[in-house]
DOPA-76156 format. One record per residue (C-alpha): residue number from 1; residue in one letter; x, z, y. Coordinates in Angstrom, 1 decimal, decimal comma. Layout:
residues N
   num   residu       xx       zz       yy
   NUM        A        X        Z        Y
...
//
This chain:
residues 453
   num   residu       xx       zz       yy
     1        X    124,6     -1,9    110,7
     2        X    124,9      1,2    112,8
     3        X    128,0      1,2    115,2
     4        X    130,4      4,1    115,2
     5        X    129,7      5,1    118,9
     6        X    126,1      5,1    118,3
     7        X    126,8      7,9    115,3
     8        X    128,8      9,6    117,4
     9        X    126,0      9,7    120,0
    10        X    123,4     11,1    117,9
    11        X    126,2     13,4    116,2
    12        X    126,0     15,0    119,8
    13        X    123,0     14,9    120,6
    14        X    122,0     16,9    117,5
    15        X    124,6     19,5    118,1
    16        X    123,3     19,8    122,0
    17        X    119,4     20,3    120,0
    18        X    121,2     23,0    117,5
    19        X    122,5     24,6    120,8
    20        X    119,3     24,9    122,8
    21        X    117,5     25,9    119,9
    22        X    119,9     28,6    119,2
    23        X    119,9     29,7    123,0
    24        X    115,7     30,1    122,7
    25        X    115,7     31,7    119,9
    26        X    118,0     35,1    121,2
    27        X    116,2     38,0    121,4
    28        X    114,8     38,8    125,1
    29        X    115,4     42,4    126,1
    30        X    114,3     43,9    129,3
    31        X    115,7     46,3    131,1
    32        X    114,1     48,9    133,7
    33        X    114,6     52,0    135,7
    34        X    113,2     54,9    136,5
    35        X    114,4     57,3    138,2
    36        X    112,8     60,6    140,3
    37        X    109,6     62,1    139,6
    38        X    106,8     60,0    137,7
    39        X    104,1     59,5    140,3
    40        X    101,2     56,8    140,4
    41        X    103,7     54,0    141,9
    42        X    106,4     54,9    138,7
    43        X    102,9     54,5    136,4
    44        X    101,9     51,3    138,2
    45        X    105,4     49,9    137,9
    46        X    105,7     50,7    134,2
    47        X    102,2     49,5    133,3
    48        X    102,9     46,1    134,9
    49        X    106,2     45,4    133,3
    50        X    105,0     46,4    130,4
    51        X    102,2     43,9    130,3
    52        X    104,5     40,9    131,5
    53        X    107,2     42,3    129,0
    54        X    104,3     41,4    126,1
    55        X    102,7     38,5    128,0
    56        X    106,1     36,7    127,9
    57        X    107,0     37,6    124,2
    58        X    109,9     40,0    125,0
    59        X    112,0     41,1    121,9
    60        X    111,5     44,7    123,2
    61        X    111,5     46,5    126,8
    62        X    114,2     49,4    127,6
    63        X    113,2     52,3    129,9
    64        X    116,7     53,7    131,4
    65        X    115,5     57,1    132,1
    66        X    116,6     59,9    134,9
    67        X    113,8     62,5    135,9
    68        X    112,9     65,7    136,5
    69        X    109,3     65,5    135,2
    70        X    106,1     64,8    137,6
    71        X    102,4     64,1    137,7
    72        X    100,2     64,8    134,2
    73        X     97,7     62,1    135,2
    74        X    100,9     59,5    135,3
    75        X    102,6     60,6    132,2
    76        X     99,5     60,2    130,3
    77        X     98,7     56,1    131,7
    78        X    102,0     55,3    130,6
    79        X    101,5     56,7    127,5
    80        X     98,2     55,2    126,3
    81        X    100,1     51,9    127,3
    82        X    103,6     52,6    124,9
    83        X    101,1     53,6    122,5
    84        X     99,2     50,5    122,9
    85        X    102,3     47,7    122,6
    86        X    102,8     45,3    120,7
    87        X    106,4     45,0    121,5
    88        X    109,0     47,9    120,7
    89        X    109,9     50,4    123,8
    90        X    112,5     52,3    124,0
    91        X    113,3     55,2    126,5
    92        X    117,0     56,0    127,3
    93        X    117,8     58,9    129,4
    94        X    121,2     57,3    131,1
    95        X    123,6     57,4    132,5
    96        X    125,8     60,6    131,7
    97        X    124,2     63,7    134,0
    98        X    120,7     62,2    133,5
    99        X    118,0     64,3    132,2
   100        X    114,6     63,5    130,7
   101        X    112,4     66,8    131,8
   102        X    109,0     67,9    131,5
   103        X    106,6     64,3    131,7
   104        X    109,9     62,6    130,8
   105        X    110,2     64,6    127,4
   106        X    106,8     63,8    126,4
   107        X    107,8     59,9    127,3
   108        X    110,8     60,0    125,0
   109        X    108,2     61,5    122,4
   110        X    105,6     58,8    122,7
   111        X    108,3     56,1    122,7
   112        X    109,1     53,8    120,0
   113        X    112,9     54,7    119,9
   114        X    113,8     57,9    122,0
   115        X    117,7     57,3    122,7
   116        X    119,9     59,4    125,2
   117        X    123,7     59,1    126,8
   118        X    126,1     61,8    125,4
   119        X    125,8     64,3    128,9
   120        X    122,0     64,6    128,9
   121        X    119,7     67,2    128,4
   122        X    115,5     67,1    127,5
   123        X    113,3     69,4    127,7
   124        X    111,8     72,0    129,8
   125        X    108,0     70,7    130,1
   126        X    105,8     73,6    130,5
   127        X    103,1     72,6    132,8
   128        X    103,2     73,5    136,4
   129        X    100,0     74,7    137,9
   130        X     97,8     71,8    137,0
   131        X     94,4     72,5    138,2
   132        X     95,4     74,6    141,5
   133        X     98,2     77,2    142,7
   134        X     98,8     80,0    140,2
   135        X     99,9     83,6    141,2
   136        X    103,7     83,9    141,4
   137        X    104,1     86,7    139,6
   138        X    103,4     85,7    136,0
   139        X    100,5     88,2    133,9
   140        X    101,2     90,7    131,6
   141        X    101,8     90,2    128,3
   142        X     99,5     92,1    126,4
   143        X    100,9     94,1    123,3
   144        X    100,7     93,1    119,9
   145        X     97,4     93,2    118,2
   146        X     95,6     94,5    121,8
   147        X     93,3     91,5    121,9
   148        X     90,7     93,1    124,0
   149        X     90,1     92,6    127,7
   150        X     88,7     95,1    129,8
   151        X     85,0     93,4    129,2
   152        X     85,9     94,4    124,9
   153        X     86,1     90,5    124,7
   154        X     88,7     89,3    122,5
   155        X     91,2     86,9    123,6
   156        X     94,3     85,2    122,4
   157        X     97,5     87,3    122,0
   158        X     99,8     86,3    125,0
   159        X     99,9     86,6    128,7
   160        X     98,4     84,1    130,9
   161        X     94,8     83,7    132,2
   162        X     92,2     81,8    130,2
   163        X     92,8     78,8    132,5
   164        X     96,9     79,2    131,6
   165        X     96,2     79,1    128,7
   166        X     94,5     76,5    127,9
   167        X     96,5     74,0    130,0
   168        X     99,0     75,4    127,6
   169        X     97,4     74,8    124,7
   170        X     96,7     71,2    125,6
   171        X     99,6     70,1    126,6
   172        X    101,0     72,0    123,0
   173        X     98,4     69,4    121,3
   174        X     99,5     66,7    123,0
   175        X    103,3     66,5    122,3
   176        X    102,5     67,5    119,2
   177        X    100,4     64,5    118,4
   178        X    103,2     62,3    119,8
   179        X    106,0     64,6    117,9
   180        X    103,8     63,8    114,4
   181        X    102,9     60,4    115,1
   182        X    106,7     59,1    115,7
   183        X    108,4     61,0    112,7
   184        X    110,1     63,9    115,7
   185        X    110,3     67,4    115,5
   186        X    106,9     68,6    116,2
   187        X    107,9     72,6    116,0
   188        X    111,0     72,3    119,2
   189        X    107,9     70,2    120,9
   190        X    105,5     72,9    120,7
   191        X    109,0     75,2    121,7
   192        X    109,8     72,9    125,1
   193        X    106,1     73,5    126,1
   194        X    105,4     76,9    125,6
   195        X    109,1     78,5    126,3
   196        X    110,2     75,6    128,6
   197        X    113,2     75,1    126,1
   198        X    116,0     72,8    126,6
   199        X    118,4     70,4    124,0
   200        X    121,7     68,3    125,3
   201        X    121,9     65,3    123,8
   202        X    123,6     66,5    120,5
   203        X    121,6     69,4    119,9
   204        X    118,4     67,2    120,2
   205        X    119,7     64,3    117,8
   206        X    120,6     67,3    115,0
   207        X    116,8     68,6    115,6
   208        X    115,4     65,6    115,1
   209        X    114,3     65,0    118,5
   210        X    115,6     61,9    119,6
   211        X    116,5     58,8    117,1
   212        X    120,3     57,7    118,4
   213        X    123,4     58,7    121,0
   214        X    124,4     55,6    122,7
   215        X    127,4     56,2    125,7
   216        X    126,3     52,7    127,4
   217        X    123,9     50,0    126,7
   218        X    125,8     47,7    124,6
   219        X    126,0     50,4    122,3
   220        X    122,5     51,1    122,3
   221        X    121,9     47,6    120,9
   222        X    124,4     48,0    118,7
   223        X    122,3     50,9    117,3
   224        X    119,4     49,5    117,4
   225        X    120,5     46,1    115,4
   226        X    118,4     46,2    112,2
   227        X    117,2     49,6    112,6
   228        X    113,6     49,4    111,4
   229        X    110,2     50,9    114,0
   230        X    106,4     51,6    113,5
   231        X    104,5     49,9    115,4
   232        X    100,3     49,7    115,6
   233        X    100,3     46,6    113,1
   234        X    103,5     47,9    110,8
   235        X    107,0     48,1    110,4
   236        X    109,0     46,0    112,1
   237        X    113,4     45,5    111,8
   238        X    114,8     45,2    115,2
   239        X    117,5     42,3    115,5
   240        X    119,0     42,8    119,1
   241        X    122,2     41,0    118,3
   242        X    123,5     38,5    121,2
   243        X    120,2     39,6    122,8
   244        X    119,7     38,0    126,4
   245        X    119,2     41,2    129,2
   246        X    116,5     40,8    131,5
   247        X    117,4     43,3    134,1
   248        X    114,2     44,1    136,5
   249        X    114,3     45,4    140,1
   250        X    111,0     46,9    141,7
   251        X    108,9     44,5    143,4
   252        X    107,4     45,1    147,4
   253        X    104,5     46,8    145,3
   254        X    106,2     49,7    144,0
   255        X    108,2     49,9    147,2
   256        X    104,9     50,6    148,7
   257        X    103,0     52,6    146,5
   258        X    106,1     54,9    146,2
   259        X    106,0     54,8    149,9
   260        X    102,8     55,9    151,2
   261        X    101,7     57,9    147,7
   262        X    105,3     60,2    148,9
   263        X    102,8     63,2    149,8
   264        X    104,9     63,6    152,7
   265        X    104,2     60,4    153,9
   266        X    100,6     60,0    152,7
   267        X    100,3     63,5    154,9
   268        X    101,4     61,6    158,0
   269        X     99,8     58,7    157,8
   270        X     96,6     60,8    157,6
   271        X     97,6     62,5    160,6
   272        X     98,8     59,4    162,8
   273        X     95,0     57,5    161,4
   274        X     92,8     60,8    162,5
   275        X     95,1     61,4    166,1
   276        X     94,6     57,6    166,7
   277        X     90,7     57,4    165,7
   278        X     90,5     60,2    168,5
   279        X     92,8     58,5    171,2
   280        X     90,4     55,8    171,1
   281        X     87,2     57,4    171,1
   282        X     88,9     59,1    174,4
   283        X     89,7     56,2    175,7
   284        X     87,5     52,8    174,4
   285        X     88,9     49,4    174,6
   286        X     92,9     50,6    174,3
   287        X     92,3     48,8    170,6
   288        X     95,9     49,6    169,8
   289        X     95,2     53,5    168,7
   290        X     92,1     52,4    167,0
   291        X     93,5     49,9    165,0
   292        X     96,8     51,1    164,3
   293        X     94,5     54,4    162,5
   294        X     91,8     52,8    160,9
   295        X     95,1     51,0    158,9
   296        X     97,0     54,9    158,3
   297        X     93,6     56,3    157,7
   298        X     92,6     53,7    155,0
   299        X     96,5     53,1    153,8
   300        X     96,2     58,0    153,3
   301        X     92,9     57,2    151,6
   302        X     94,8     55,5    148,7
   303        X     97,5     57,7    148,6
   304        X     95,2     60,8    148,4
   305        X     93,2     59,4    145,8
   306        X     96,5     58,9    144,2
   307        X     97,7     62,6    144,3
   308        X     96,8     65,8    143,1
   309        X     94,7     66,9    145,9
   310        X     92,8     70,3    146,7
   311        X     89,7     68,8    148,4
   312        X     89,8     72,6    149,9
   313        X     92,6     72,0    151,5
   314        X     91,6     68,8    153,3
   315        X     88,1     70,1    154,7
   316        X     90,1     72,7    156,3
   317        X     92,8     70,4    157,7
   318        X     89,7     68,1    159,1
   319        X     87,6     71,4    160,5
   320        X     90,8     72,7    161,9
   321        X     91,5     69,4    164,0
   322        X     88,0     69,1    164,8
   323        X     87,8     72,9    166,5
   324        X     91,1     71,6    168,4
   325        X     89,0     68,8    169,7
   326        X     86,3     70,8    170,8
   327        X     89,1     73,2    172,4
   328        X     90,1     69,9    174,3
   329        X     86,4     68,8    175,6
   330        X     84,6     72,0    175,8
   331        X     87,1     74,6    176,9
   332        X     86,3     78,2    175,0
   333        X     89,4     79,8    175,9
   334        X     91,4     79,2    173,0
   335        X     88,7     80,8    170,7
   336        X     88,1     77,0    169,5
   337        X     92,0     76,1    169,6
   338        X     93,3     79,1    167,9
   339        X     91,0     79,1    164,8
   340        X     91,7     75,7    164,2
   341        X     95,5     75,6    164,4
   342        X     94,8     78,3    161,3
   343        X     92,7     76,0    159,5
   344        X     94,8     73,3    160,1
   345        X     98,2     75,3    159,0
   346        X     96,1     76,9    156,2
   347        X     95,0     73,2    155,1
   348        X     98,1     71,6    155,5
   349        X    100,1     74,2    152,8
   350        X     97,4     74,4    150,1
   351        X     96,6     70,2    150,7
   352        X     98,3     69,7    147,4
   353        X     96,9     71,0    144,1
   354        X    100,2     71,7    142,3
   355        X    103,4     73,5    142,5
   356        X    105,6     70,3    141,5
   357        X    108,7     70,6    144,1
   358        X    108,2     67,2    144,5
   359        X    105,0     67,4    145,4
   360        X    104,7     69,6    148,1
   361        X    104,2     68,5    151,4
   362        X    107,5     69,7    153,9
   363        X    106,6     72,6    155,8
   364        X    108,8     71,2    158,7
   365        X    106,3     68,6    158,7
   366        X    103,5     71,0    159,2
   367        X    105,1     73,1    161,3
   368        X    105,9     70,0    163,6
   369        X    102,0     68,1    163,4
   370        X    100,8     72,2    163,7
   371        X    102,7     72,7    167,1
   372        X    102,0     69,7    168,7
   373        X     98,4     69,9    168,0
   374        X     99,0     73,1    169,3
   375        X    100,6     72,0    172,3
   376        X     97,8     69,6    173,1
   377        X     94,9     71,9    172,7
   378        X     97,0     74,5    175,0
   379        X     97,8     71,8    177,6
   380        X     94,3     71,0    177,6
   381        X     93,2     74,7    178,3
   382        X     95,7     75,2    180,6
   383        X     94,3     72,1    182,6
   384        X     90,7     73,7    182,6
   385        X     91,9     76,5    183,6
   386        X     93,6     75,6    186,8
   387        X     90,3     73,1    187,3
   388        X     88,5     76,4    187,7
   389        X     90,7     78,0    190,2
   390        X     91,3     75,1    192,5
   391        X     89,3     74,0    195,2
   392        X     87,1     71,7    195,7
   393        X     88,1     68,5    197,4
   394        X     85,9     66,0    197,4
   395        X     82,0     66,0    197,0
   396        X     79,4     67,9    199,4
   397        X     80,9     71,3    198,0
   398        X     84,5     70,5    200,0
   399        X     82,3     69,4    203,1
   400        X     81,3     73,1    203,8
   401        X     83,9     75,1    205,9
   402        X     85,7     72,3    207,4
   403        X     85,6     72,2    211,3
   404        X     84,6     69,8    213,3
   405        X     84,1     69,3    217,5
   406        X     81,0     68,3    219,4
   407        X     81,1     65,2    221,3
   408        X     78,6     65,9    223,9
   409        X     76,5     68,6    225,2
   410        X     73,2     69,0    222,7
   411        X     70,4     71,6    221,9
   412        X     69,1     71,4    217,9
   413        X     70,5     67,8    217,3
   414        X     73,7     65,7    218,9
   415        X     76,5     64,3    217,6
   416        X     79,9     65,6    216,0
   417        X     82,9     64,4    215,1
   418        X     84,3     65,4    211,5
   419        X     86,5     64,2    208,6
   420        X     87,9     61,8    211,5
   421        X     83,9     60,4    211,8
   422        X     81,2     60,9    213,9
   423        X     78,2     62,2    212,8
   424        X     74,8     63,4    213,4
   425        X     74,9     67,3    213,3
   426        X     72,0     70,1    213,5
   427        X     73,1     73,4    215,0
   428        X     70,7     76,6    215,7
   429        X     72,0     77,3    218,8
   430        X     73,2     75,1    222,3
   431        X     76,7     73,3    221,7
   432        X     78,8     72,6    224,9
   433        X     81,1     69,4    224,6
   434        X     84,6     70,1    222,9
   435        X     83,5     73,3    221,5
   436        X     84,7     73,8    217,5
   437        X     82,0     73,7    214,7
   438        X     82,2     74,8    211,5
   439        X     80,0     73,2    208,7
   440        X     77,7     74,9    207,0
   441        X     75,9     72,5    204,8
   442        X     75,1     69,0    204,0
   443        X     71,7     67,4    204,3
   444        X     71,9     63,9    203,2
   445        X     73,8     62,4    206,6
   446        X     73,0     65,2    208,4
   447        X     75,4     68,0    209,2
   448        X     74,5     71,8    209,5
   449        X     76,9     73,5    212,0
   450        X     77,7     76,6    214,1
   451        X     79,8     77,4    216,9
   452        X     83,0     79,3    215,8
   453        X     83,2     82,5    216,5
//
């Protein structure tokens, strides 16, 4: 017969089972942010959550989204990987004052749920000089039904060049493909891109847009409890209630890659690795300046890779050092130094091949690395120069001119002293003893001389 306390016992036991079960079986949401512009590092980062998001059977994975746009090559990884999931993400431009711009509204497009705080805007995402600088001033718009160039070809109706436009036209395509494929408003998509349009929050929720308002995130679950979303393998109903938050903070990798791919950054460390290469080739064994820019030079190698960069650009920067070098070694007066601190400044501005604010390299930064390779090449000049107008002191060459006294009565050959030394001395004519001699020329350890006048 079964005791009272051992019912009891497995009474509790049971109910401690029930409870664990019940605390595995809550939904696992997690949470990330991103904020700034979408570069290589914010692609990395959201890649590799994603991945452990579906590798640990997450419930779904939250983007909190603040930015003004960035790089086309980013936007379109982390795309193919939303589209990709197998587990529900959902992009949420918060908090209030956030905006989801350019790359960021095509990211709210391609995600699974596109949500936004109350004070938020979307939009603007005209591309921005992918491919290389455009003019500034915009072309002009030809008039309706002139579709001739000046060749008689025909062209589209619009302004733009052909190149314009057919970054244009792409990036229409795109959105639209992601505007059609979630259910959104494919018309204001093709609107954002071509006229760089802008909703708030409310505007873009009547439009069709975006799928919810949510002021905070416990009100975004609350939204998204039982809301049903398409994924690759069907429809699935979300069920977010008492759902555990996993809330992620970027790892030493994207604190890196965000670090050195900053074009500012990746701009010096190119500079520090080619200025260190150099000091050691100028001076071999120091091992520090070699070292310390193999690791720049390699760490700028990634970065550059990384970024949007006009190849152009960098040749220039590399030719422009190089003719500073030469200015250094081989003296030309300044013909050398001069056309390479245009190169170099030339180089420097055009390095990157966009107009993306945040992708521009500081011209404070150029103007600094510009005038102190300036200032090197000119000390270095300036050094040659005075090496050609002083005089010689030391060598055979400072030998003749100096004085020196005879020692002893001789005719053709005797014996001077000079340079506070003795030596054997020729002269053309007789030499009394103590008379002053001034060299003439050096043969071997032989002195020419003559009596001064």
């Amino acid at each position: 017969m079964i005791r009272h306390g051992t019912l009891v016992s497995l009474a509790f036991i049971a109910m401690l089972s029930f409870a664990a079960a019940g605390r595995a079986a809550a939904p696992q949401v997690w949470l990330m942010e991103l904020e700034g512009a979408v570069s290589p590092a914010t692609a990395d980062y959201f890649i590799s959550t994603l991945d452990d998001a579906q590798a640990a059977g997450a419930t779904a994975l939250i983007v909190r989204l603040d930015t003004p746009g960035g790089l086309d090559s980013s936007m379109r990884d982390m795309i193919k990987e939303i589209l990709a999931s197998t587990i529900p993400v959902i992009f949420y431009v918060s908090p209030d004052g956030s905006r989801a711009a350019s790359a960021g509204t095509c990211l709210l497009y391609a995600s699974h749920v596109a949500a936004m705080a109350p004070a938020t805007n979307i939009g603007s995402s005209t591309p921005v000089s992918i491919g290389g600088p455009s003019s500034p001033f915009p072309s002009p718009a030809k008039p309706q039904g002139d579709d001739k160039t000046d060749e008689g070809e025909s062209q589209p109706v619009g302004g733009g060049t052909a190149m314009e436009r057919k970054v244009i036209n792409d990036a229409v395509a795109y959105i639209r493909g992601l505007a059609l494929l979630r259910g959104r408003n494919a018309e204001w998509a093709e609107k954002t891109v071509r006229e760089a349009a802008n909703l708030t929050a409310t505007d873009a929720l009547e439009q069709n847009v975006i799928d919810l308002i949510a002021p905070d995130l416990d009100a975004l679950l609350a939204a998204l409890e039982g809301r049903e979303v398409k994924m690759n393998g069907g429809t699935i109903t979300l069920t977010l209630a008492n759902a555990e938050i996993t809330r992620l903070e970027p790892g030493w990798r994207y604190e890196l890659l965000a670090f050195i791919t900053d074009p500012n950054m990746a701009y010096i460390l190119l500079m520090v690795g080619i200025y260190g290469i150099i000091l050691e080739f100028y001076n071999p064994g120091m091992g520090i300046p070699g070292v310390t820019g193999v690791i720049c030079l390699l760490l700028a190698a990634y970065a550059l890779q990384m970024l949007p960069v006009n190849y152009a650009g960098l040749a220039l920067m590399l030719v422009g050092i190089a003719l500073m070098v030469a200015e250094a070694f081989t003296p030309s007066i300044g013909v050398f130094g001069v056309g390479g601190a245009i190169a170099f400044v030339i180089g420097s501005i055009i390095l990157m091949d966009t107009d993306l604010p945040a992708y521009q390299i500081s011209i404070p930064i150029i103007a600094a690395f510009a005038a102190s390779s300036i200032g090197i090449f000119l000390f270095a000049l300036g050094a040659a120069i005075r090496a050609r107008r002083t005089d010689v002191v030391t060598g055979k060459e400072a030998m003749v001119g100096a004085a020196a006294s005879a020692i002893a009565d001789f005719e053709g050959r005797g014996r001077v002293r000079a340079f506070g030394e003795v030596w054997q001395a020729e002269a053309s004519k007789p030499v009394h003893k103590g008379a002053r001699l001034k060299v003439t020329g050096v043969d071997g350890l032989v002195l020419k001389v003559e009596p001064e006048e």
